[in-house]
N, C-alpha and C positions, 0 to 999 in steps of 0.2 A: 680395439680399433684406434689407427693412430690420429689424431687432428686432422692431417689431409686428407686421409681416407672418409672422414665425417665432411669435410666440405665435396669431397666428389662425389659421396653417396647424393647428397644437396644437390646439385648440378645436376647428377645423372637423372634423378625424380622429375626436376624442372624438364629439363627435354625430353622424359618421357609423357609426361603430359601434353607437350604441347606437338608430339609426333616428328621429333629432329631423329632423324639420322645421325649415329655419333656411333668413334669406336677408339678404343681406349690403346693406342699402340703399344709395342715391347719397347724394352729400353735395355741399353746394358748390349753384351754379347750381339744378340740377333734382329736388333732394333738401332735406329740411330738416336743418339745424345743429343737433346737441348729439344727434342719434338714436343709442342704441347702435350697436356695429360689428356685430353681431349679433341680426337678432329672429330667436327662436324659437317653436316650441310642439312641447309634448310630453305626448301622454297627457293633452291639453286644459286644458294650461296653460301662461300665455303668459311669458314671459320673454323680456329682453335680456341682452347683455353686453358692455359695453365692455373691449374690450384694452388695455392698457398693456405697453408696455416698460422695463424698471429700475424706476427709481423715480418713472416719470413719472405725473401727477395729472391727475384728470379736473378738465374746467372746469368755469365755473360750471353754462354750459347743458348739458354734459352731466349735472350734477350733478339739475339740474333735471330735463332726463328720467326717470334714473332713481328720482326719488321720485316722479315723475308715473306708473308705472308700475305702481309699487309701492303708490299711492293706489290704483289702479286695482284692485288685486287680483293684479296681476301678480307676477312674481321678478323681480330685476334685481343681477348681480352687477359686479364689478370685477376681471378676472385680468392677470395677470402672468407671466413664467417662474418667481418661488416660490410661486405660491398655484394654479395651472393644474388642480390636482388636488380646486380648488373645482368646479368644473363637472361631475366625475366625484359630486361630493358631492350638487350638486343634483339632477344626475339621476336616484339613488338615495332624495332624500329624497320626488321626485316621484313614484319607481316605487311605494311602499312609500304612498302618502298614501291 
């Protein structure tokens, strides 16, 4: 299993615990480029979230998504293995909104 794959399995656990709707889009061919590795909604708000591994950097187009998101209204975060316990943040700031 590769590093991003262990921090999405992380993320995927968190939201399942806490009852988020999320679904892991296609990329490549039948899917569009730069989409977080993650849409959600929870408690009727929509958010993404791109995984990263170490100290790896999102591109441009993903960079792009996720301010197109966040125009939107949306949340859109960035996790990693040291920051993974952002998601646990969001989902509390969205319980409590």
């Amino acid at each position: 299993m590769t590093p991003e794959a262990k921090v999405k399995d992380k993320v995927k656990k968190i939201l399942k615990q806490h009852g988020v709707y999320y679904v892991m889009p296609a990329t490549g061919g039948y899917g569009a480029s730069g989409v977080p590795d993650i849409i959600c909604c929870f408690k009727g708000y929509f958010f993404g979230i791109e995984c990263k591994a170490g100290r790896n950097t999102t591109t441009a187009l993903q960079e792009s998504n996720l301010q197109k998101i966040r125009a939107a209204g949306g949340r859109a975060i960035v996790v990693n293995e040291d920051n993974i316990d952002s998601v646990t943040t969001l989902l509390g700031e969205i319980d409590h909104a």
